[in-house]
C-alpha positions, -999 to 999 in steps of 0.1 A, spaced: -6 -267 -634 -26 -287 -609 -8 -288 -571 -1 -323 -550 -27 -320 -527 -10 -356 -512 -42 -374 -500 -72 -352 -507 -80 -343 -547 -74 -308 -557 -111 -302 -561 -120 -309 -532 -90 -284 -515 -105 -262 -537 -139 -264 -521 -127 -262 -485 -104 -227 -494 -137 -213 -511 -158 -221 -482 -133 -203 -454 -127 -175 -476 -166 -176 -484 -173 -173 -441 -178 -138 -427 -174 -108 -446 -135 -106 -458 -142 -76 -479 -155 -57 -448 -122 -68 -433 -104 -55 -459 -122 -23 -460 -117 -16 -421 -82 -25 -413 -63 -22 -449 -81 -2 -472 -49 10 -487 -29 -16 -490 -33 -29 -523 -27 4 -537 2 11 -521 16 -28 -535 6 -12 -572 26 19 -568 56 -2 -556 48 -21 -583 50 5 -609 18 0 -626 9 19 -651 -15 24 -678 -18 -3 -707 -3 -29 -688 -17 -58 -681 -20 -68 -647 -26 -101 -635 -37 -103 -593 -35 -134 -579 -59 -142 -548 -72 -111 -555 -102 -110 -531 -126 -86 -530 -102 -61 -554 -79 -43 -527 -52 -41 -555 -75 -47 -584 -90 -17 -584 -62 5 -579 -48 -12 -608 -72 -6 -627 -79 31 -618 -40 34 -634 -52 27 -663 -38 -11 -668 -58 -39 -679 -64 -61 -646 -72 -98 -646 -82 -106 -611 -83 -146 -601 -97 -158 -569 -110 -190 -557 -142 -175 -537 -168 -163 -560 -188 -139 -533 -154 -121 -530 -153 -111 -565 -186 -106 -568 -183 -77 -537 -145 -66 -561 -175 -63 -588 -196 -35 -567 -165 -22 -554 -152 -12 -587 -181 0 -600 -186 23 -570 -152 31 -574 -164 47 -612 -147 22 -631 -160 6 -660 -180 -29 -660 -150 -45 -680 -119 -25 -666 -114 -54 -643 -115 -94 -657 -130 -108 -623 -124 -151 -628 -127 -175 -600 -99 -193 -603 -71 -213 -582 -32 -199 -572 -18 -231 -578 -35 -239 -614 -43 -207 -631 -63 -206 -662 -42 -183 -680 -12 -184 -707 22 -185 -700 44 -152 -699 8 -134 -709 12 -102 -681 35 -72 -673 26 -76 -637 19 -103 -616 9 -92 -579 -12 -105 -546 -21 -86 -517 -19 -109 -486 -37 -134 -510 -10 -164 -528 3 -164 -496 -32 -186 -480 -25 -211 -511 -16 -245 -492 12 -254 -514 39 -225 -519 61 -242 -547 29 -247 -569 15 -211 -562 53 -192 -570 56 -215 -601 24 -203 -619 32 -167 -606 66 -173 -626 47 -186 -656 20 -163 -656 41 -131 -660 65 -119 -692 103 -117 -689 114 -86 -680 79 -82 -662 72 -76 -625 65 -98 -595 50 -80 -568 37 -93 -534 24 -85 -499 27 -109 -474 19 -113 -434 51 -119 -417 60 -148 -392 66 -124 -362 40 -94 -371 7 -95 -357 -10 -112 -381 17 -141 -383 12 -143 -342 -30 -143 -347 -30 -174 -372 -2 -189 -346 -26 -184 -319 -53 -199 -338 -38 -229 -345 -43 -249 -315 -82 -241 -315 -81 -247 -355 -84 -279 -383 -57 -300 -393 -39 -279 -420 -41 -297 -455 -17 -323 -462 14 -312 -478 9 -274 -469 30 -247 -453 21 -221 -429 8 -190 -443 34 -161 -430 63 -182 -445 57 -157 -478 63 -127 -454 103 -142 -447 125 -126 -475 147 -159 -476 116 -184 -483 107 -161 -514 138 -157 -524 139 -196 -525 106 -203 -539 109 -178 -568 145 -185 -575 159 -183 -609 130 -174 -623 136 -142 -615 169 -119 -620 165 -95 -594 146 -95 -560 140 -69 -533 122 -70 -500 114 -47 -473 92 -47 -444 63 -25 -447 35 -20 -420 2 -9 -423 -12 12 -395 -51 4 -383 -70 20 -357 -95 8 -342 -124 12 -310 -105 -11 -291 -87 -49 -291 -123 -62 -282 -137 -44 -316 -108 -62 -335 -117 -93 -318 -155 -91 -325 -146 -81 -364 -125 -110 -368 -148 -131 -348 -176 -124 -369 -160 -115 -409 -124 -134 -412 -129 -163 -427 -99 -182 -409 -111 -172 -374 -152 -174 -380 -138 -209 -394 -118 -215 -356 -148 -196 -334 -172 -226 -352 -155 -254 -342 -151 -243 -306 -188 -245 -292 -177 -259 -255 -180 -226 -231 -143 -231 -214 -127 -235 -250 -146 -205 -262 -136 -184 -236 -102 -194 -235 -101 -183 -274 -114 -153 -268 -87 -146 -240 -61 -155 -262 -67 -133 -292 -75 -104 -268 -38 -109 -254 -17 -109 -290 -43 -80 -299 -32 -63 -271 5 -72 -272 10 -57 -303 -15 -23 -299 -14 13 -278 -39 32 -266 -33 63 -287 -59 95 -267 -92 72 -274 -83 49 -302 -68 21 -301 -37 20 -328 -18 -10 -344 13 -15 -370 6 -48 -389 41 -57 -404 41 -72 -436 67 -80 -464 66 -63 -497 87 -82 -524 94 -66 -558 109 -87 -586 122 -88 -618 111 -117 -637 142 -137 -659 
């Protein structure tokens, strides 16, 4: 199911996610500031052994692997390859099997896989970076089994991470033709809309996920130097002034939504966790 990319052809949106998601070190990210997120998305989930489990934008594994350690039979898909590649060592470190996880690069909005194929379809803070939301909830839709699960993590609008990729913006690219702002996936009523009848029941709560950390400056430097999206931003600003200014501004919303805590310095990322029924 290939996505209307409007102006630019699908491979070559393809290309330009891999190589942001590609910058940096994600999977250090992921390891620093959410280690257990995805496993906390696969017991809300309900996964349990024998099913199969399909993770969409899976990354480096964060819900992968706990899938797997459940005992269910995980396809993960990404579009980066070096991400999976790290999900690879991180499995096998985590004493799983070399085939317990299915590691495929692959797209959110045109997966290779058959319809209705898995008992659980989930992404941790993954489908929601496809550009196109329509195209990336239909093939979550078609890639999972009635009665089967839909389960998702998403950045909300207002939470910290929704406020970083706002602040980025003005320093960043023009978004993709035809796309929609990441954190839309972490508003309850946009999912609700984008899965629609394709699934008979739907509920949402807002989850966060506490992180703490040296400082705001250490989050600043880690993001500086491993998240894709803001390596991607801190690239394209060489002039000092701009730079500086950057650095300013994701040291405030750092700051605005942290407390010193004795010597650490502690933050609640809100996200939205979405369970649902498919029809």
């Amino acid at each position: 199911m290939t996505s209307d990319t409007t102006t630019i052809p699908a491979e070559q949106v393809r290309a330009r996610l891999r190589t942001l998601w590609e910058l940096g070190d994600y999977p250090r990210v992921a390891r620093t500031v959410i280690p257990g997120l995805g496993a906390d998305l696969v017991r809300a989930a309900g996964v349990h052994a024998g099913q199969r489990v399909l993770d969409v934008a899976a990354g480096a594994g964060n819900a992968s692997i706990p899938a797997a350690l459940a005992g269910a039979r995980v396809t993960a898909v990404d579009i980066a390859p070096a991400l999976l590649e790290a999900g690879r060592e991180a499995a096998a470190h985590a004493g799983l099997a070399a085939d317990a996880v299915d590691w495929q690069v692959g797209d959110a909005e045109d997966l290779d896989v058959d319809d209705a194929t898995y008992d659980v379809v989930l992404s941790t803070v993954g489908v929601m970076f496809a550009p196109h939301h329509e195209a990336a909830a239909r093939e979550l839709r078609r890639a999972c089994r009635s009665g089967g699960t839909i389960a998702l993590a998403s950045w909300t609008p207002a939470g910290f991470v929704g406020q970083l990729l706002a602040t980025l913006r003005p320093y960043a690219a023009a978004p993709l033709p035809g796309s929609q702002p990441p954190p839309l996936w972490g508003d309850e009523e946009h999912v609700r809309a984008l899965l629609g009848d394709g699934v008979s029941t739907l509920s949402a709560r807002t989850r966060v996920v506490h992180t703490e950390l040296d400082g705001p400056e250490a989050l600043r430097d880690l993001f500086r130097d491993s998240y894709g999206p803001v390596v991607a931003v801190y690239a394209r600003t060489e002039e000092p002034e701009r730079r500086a200014a950057l650095d300013a501004d994701l040291i405030a919303v750092v700051e605005r939504f942290g407390r010193w805590e004795g010597s650490r310095f502690a933050m609640d990322w809100e996200y939205l966790e979405v369970v649902a029924t498919r029809a």
